[in-house]
C-alpha positions in Angstrom: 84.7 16.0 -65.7 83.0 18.6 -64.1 81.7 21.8 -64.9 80.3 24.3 -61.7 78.4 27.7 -62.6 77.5 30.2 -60.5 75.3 33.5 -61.1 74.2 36.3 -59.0 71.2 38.0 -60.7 69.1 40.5 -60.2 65.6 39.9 -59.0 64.4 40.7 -62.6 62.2 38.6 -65.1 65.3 39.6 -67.8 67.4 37.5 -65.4 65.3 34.0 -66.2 66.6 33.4 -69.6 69.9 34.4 -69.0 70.2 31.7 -66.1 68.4 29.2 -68.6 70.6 29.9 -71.5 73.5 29.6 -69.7 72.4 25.9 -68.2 71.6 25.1 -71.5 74.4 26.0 -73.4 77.0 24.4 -70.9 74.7 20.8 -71.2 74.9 21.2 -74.9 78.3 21.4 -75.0 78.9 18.3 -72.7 76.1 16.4 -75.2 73.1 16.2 -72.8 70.4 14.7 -75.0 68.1 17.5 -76.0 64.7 16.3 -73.9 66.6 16.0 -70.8 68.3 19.4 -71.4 64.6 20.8 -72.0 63.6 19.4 -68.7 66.2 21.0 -66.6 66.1 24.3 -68.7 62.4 24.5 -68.0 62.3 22.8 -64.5 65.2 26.0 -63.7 62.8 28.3 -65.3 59.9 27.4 -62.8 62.4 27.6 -59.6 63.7 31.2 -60.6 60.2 32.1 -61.6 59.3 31.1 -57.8 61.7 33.6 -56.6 61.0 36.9 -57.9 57.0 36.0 -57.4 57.4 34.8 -54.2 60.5 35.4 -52.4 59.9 39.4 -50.9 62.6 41.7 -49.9 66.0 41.1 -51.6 67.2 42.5 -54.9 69.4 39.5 -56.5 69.7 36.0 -56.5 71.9 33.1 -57.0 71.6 30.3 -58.9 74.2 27.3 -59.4 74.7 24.9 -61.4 77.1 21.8 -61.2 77.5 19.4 -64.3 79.4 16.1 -64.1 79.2 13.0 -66.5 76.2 11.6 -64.6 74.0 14.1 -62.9 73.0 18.1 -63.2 72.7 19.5 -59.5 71.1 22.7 -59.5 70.4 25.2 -57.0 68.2 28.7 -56.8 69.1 30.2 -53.5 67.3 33.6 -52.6 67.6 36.0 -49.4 63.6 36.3 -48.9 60.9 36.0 -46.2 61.5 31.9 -46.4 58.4 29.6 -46.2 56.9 26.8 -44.7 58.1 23.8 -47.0 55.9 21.5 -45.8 52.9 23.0 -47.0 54.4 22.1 -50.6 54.7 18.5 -50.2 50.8 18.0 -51.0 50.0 21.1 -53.7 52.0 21.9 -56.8 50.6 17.6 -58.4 47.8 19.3 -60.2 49.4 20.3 -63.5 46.0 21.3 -64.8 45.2 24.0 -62.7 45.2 27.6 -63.3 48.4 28.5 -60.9 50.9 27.0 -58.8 51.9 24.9 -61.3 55.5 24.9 -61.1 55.9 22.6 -58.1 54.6 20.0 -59.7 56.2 20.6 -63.2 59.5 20.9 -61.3 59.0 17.4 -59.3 57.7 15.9 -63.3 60.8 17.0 -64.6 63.4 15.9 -62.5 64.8 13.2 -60.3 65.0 15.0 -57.1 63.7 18.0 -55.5 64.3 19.7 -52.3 63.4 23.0 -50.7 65.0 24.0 -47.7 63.8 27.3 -46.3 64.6 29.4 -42.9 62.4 32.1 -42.0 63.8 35.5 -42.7 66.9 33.6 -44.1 65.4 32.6 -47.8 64.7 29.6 -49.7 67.0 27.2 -51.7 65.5 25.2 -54.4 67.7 22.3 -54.7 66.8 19.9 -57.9 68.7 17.1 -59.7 68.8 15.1 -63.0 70.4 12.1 -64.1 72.0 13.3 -67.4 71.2 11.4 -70.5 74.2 11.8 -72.8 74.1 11.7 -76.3 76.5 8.6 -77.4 79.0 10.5 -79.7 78.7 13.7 -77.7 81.9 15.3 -75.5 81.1 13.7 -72.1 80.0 10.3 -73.4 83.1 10.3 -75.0 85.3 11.5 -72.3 83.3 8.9 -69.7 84.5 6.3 -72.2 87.9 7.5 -72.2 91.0 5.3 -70.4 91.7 8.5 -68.5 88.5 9.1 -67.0 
């Protein structure tokens, strides 16, 4: 089983829940337990917040999603300015702070976190999370299935 979504959005702060929603919605119905859910609903909410505060010129971007019985892969592409990722691997761990939160929240909230950004190209935010399924739920059930 798997389940791939893709979305092109507009660079708008109306465009966060609708990405978020959508990821949510499509874990629900393969019976993601409802903490992990939260934490890649609100781990997706800090990477698309990242782009329309920080991204520059470009006026949608793309966000996918890819669900299969074990893991939820997701990425937040945009066509901005790009950055130097290195300078994130030591900021973003002081969750107490004022701003710039959401790099560490992301890296709390998930298994895996990547960014991989070109200069003048844009920025993907690449993130990953082992799935917790509910027992009785859809995917549990179709994992345990003899034609799985």
């Amino acid at each position: 089983m798997e389940i791939t979504l893709g979305l092109v959005l507009p660079r708008e702060e109306l465009s966060i829940p609708i990405a978020r929603h959508i990821c949510r919605d499509a874990l629900n119905e393969v019976g993601v337990e409802a903490e992990c859910t939260s934490d890649i609903e609100i781990a997706l909410t800090e990477a698309c917040t990242n782009v329309l505060e920080h991204s520059g010129p470009g006026d949608e971007y793309r966000v996918d999603v890819t669900v299969d019985g074990e893991t939820c892969v997701i990425r937040v592409v945009d066509t901005g300015h790009g950055f130097d990722s290195e300078t994130l691997r030591n900021m973003g761990d002081d969750l107490s702070a004022e701003g710039g939160r959401g790099v560490g929240l992301m890296r709390a909230l998930v298994d895996r976190i990547e960014f991989i950004s070109k200069p003048e190209a844009g920025t993907v935010v690449h993130l990953e999370k082992t799935l917790h399924l509910d027992d009785d739920g859809p995917g549990a059930r179709l994992l345990r299935s003899p034609h799985a």
